[in-house]
Each structure stands twice: as C-alpha cells, then as structure tokens.
PLY file of the C-alpha trace (Angstrom):
ply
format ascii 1.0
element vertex 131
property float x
property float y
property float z
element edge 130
property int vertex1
property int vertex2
end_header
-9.33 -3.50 -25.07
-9.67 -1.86 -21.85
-10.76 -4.95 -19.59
-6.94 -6.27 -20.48
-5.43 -3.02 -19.03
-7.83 -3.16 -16.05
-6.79 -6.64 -15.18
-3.02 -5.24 -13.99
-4.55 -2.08 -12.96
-6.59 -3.32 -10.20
-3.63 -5.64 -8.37
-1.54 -2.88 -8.98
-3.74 -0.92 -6.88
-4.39 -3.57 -4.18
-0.71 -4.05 -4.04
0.66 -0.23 -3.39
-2.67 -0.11 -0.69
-1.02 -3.10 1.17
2.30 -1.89 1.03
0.95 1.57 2.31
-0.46 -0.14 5.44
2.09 -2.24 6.46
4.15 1.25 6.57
2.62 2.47 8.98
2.51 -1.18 10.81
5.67 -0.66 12.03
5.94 2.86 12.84
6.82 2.85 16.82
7.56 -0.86 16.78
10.57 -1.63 18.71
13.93 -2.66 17.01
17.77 -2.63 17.52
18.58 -1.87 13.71
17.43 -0.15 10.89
16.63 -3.40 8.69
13.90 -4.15 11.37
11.64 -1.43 10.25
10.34 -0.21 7.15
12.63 1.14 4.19
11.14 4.40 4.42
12.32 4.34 8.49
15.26 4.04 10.48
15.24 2.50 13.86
15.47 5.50 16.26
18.17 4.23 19.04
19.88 6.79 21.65
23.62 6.17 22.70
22.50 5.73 26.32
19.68 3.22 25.17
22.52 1.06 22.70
24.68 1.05 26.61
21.54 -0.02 28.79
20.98 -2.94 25.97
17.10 -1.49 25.57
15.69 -1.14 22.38
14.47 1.58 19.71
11.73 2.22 17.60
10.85 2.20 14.11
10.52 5.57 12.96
9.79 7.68 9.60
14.07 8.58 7.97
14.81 11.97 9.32
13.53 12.03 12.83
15.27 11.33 15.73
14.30 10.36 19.82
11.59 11.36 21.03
12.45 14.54 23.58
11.49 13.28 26.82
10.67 9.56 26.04
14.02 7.74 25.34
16.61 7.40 27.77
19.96 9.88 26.52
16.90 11.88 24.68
16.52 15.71 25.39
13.96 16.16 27.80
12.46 19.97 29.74
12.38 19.30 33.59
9.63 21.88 33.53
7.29 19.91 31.85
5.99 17.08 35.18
5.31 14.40 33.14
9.16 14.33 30.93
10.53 11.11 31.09
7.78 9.38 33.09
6.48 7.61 29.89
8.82 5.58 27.39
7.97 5.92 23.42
7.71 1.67 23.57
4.77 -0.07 24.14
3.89 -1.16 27.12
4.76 -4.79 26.98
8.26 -3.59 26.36
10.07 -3.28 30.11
11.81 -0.19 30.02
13.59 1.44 33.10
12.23 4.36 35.25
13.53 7.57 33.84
13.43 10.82 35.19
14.59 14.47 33.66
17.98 15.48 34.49
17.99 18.97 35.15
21.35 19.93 34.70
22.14 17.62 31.90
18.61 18.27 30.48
18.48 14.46 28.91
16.64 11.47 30.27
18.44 9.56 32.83
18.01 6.29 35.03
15.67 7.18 38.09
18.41 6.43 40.61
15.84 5.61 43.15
14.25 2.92 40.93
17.31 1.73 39.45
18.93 1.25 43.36
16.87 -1.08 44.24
17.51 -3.02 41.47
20.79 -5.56 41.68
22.36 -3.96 39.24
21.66 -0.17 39.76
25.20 1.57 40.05
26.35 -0.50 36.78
24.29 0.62 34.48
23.78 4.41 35.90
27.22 5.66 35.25
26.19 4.49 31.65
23.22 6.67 30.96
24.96 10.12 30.88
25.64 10.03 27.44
23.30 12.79 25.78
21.68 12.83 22.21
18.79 14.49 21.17
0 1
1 2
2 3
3 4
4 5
5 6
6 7
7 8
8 9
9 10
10 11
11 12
12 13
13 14
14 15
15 16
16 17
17 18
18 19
19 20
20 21
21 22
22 23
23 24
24 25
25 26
26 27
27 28
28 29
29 30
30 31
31 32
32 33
33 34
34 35
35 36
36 37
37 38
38 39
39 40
40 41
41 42
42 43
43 44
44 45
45 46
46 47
47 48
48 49
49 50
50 51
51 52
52 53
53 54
54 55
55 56
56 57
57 58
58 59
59 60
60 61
61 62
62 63
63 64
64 65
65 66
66 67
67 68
68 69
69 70
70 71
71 72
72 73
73 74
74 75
75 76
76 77
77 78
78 79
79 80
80 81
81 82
82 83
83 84
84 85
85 86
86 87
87 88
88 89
89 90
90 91
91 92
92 93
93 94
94 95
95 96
96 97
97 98
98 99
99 100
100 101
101 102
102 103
103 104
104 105
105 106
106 107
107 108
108 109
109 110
110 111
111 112
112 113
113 114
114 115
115 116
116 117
117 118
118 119
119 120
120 121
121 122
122 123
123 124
124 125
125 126
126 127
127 128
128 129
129 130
C-alpha cells in the first residue's frame, strides 16, 4: 500500500519545488503592477517613478523602494555612491539620479536630464518623495 501513496507524494513534491523557484524568478524583475510579479510580491513603484513613466520591481509583500536606488526613494547624500545605481537591471534604461540633499530622496540628475530634449518636463515631476 505505500507505493500508491508515494505515487502523489513525489509530484507533490516536484510541484511545491517548482513553484518555490519560480518565486524567486521574479524577485527584482521589473513591472508596472502588482499582478506582474509573484502572489507572494507586490510590484515596488515610487510616486516619482509612476510620473517619469519608468518602471518597478517585483518585490517580497511588505517592503518598499529601495533607499537610494529608485527615483522619489529615500536616499543619504553621505553615502558617494546613493542614487548612482538603479535597483533594475541593466537592460532597463533608467535616468541618471543623484541624492537630493535637502529633500533627502532621489532626484533627476539635472545635468544629465538637460541635455536631454525633454529635461525641464519631467524634472519638476520628480520631487515627489516616498520612502
């Protein structure tokens, strides 16, 4: 009797180990809603980042932006390297971002955004703060 019972064991198994991996799969993927990820993640998505039309990531339910790696996110001017690298992959274009000190969020990089076309439209854009 127990080769019957190990019969549904054993795709049981196989099942919940491929569900488990394509988890984490998505985790940091980027997405513009919450049904584009996982059901154990929301897609993590800044005010400032919904304005500049730029995606979010995939993230585990409960966390929020990344401080110092989403545009609108919190970010510490004291640390050099806040805000230089975005929490997307690489293949995703993101704008240059530097740390506003006063505001203390990520912001456009006003000198890489100007010499784009449309740099003074989207800048005023990128003060709202979330994090």
């Amino acid at each position: 009797m127990a080769r019957p019972r190990a019969r549904h064991l054993v795709p049981a198994f196989v099942l919940a180990a491929i569900a488990g991996c394509l988890s984490g799969r998505l985790e940091d993927e980027p997405c513009l809603e919450d049904k584009e990820c996982w059901t154990d993640q929301v897609c993590v998505r800044t005010d400032a980042e919904r304005a500049a039309d730029l995606p979010g990531i995939c993230r585990p339910k409960g966390e929020s932006c990344a401080p110092g790696k989403h545009l609108g996110c919190s970010c510490d001017p004291a640390n050099s390297y806040a805000c230089d690298e975005p929490a997307l992959p690489d293949e995703i274009e993101y704008p240059a971002m530097i740390c506003d000190a006063t505001a203390l969020v990520c912001v456009l990089d006003s000198e890489a955004s100007s010499s784009g076309s449309s740099g003074d439209t989207t800048e005023s854009s990128d003060t709202t703060t979330e994090g």
